[in-house]
C-alpha positions in Angstrom: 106.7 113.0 119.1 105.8 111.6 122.2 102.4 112.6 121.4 102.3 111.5 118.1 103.0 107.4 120.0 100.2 107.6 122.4 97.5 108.4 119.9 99.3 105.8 117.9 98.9 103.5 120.4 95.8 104.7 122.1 94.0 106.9 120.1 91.3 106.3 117.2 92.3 104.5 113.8 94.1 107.1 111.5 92.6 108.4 108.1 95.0 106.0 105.9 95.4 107.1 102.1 96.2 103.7 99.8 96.8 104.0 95.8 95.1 100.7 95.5 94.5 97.7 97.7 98.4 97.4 98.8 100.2 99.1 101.7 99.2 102.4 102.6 101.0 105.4 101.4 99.7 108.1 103.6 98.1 108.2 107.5 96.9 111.3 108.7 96.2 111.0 112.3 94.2 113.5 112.4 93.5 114.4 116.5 96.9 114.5 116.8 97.2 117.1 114.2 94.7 118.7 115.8 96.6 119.2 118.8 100.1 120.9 117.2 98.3 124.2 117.1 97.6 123.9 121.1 101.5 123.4 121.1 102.5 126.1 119.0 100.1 128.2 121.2 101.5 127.1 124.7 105.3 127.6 123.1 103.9 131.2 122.3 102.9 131.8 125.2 105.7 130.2 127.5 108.2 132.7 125.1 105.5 135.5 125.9 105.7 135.2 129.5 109.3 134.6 129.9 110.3 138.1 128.0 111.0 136.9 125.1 110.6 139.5 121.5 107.7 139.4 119.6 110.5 137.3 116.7 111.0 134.7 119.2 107.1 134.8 120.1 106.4 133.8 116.4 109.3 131.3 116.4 108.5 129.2 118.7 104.7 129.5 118.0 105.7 127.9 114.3 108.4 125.6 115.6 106.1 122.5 115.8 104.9 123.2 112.0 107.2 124.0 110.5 108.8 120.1 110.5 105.7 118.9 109.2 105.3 121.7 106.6 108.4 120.4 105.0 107.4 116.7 105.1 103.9 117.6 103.4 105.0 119.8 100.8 108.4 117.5 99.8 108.6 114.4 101.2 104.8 113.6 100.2 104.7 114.7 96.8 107.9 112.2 96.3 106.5 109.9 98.0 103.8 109.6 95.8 105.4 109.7 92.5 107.6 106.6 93.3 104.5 104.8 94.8 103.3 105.4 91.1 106.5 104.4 89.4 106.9 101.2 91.8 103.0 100.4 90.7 103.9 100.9 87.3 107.2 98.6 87.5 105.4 95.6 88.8 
């Protein structure tokens, strides 16, 4: 997350999805998504290294995804539809 500030603050503009010419619904910063695999893989290979079983291997290489997976696949979808619904309302 710390991650996530400094490209916020330093990085390039993020990919920002609007339903029309309001406030934007969606941001993809996309280098920093680009980089959670290179976490997952160092976490993998830290649990690796310090003897840890091929489980916790795969654990903590998913660990920074799995978050995310739950924000894209519930939290978007929602997100969406009352965008829709508030657009509708006004």
């Amino acid at each position: 997350m710390g991650l996530l500030e400094l490209v916020q603050k330093f990085g390039p503009r993020p990919i920002i999805l609007n339903l029309d010419q309001g406030t934007p619904v969606l941001m993809f910063y996309t280098s920093w998504l680009l980089i959670l695999p290179l976490a997952g893989a160092l976490g993998a290979y830290l649990s690796k290294r310090a003897g840890g079983s091929v489980r916790m291997v795969l654990a903590s290489s998913m660990f920074p995804v799995l978050p995310f997976a739950v924000v894209f696949l519930i939290a978007v979808p929602v997100g969406l539809v009352i965008a829709i619904i508030w657009r509708t309302i006004l």
